[in-house]
KEBA-593834 format. One record per residue (C-alpha): residue number from 0; residue in three letters; chain; x, y, z. Coordinates in steps of 0.02 Angstrom, whole numbers, plus 50000, padded with zeros to 5 digits. Each point is the difference from the previous one (the first is absolute). Last residue first. Layout:
<sites>
+------+------+-------+-------+-------+-------+
! resi ! resn ! chain !     X !     Y !     Z !
+------+------+-------+-------+-------+-------+
!  NUM !  ala !     A !     X !     Y !     Z !
...
+------+------+-------+-------+-------+-------+
</sites>
This chain:
<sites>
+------+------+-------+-------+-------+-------+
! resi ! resn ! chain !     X !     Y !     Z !
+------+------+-------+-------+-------+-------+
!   78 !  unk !     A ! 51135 ! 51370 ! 50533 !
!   77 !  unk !     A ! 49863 ! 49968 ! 49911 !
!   76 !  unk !     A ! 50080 ! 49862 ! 49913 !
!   75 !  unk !     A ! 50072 ! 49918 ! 50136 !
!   74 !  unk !     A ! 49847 ! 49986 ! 50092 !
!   73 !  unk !     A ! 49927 ! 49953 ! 49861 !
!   72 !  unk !     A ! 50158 ! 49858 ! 49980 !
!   71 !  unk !     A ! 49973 ! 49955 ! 50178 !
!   70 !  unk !     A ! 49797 ! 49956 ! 49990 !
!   69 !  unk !     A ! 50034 ! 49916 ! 49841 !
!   68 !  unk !     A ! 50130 ! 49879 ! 50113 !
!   67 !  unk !     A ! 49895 ! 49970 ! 50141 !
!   66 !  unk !     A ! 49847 ! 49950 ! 49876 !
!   65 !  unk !     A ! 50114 ! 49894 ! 49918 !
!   64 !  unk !     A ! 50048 ! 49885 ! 50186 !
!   63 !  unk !     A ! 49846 ! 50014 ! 50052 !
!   62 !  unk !     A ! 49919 ! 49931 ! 49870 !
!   61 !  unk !     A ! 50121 ! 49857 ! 49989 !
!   60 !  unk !     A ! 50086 ! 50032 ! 49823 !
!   59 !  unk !     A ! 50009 ! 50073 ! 49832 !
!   58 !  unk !     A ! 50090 ! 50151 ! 49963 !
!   57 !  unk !     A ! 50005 ! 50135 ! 49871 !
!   56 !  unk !     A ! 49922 ! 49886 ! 49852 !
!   55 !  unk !     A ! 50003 ! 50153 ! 49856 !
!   54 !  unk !     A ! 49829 ! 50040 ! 49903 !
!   53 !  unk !     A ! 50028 ! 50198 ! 50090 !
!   52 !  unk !     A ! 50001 ! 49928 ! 50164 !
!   51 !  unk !     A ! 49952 ! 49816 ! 50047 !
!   50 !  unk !     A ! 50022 ! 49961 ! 50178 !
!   49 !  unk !     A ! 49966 ! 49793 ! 50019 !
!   48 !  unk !     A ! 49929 ! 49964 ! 50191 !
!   47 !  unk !     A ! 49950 ! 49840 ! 50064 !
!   46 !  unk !     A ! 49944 ! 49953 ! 50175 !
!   45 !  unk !     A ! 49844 ! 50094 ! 49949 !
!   44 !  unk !     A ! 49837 ! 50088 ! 50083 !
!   43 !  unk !     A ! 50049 ! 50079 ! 50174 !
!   42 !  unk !     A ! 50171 ! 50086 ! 49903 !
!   41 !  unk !     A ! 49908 ! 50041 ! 49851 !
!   40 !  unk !     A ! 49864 ! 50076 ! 50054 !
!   39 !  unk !     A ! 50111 ! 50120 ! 50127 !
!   38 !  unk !     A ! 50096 ! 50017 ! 49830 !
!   37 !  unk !     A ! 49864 ! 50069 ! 49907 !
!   36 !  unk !     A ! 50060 ! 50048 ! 49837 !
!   35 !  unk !     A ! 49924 ! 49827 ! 49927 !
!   34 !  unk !     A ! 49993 ! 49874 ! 49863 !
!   33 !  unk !     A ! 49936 ! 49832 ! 50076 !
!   32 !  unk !     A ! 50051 ! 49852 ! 49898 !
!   31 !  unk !     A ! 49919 ! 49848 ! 50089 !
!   30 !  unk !     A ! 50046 ! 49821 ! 49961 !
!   29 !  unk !     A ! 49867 ! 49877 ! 50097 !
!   28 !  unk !     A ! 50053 ! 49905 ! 50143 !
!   27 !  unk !     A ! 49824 ! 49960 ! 50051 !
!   26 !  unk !     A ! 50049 ! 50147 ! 50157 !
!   25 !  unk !     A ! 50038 ! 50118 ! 49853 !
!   24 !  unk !     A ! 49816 ! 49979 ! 49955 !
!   23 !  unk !     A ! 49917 ! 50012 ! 50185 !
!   22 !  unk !     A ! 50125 ! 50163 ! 50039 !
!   21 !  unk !     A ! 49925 ! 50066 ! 49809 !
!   20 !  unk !     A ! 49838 ! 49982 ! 50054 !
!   19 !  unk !     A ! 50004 ! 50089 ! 50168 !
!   18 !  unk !     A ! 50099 ! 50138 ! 49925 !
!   17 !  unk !     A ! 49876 ! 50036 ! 49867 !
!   16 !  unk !     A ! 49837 ! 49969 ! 50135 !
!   15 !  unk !     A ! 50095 ! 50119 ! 50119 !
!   14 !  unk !     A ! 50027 ! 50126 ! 49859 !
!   13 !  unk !     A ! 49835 ! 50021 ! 49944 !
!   12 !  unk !     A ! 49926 ! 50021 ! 50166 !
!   11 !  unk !     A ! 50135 ! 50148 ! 50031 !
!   10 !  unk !     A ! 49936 ! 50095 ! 49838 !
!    9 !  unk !     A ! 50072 ! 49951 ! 49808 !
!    8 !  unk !     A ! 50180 ! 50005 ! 49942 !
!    7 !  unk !     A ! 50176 ! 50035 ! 50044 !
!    6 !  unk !     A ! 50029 ! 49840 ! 50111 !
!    5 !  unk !     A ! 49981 ! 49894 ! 49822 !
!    4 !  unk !     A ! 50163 ! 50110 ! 49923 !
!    3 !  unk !     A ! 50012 ! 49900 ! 49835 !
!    2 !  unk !     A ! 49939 ! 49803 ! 50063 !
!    1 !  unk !     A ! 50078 ! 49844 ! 49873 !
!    0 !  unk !     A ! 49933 ! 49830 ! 50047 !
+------+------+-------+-------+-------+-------+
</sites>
């Protein structure tokens, strides 16, 4: 399954029933490509993490591990 920013739409009832449904499909071991800015998301929702920027593979990794290492380049960045 391939989601484009799914915690970006619809009211709060919305977005229970979306999350709720997509916990119960990754739980049967289903494939799930989420695409997302929201690291909070991220971090609760995958052990996974691949940080694509500008159609170039900029890390892949434990979520925590990428999301760690975008956070330091902003940071870097805007520096």
């Amino acid at each position: 399954m391939l989601l484009d920013e799914i915690v970006g739409v619809g009211d709060a009832g919305f977005a229970a029933k979306a999350q709720k449904r997509m916990v119960e499909f990754m739980d049967n071991g289903n494939i799930t490509i989420l695409a997302s800015h929201s690291l909070e998301y991220l971090l609760a929702n995958t052990e996974r993490v691949l940080w694509i920027d500008r159609g170039q593979l900029k890390a892949d990794g434990s979520s925590i591990d990428v999301i760690n290492e975008y956070k330091s380049e902003k940071r870097a960045v805007s520096d």
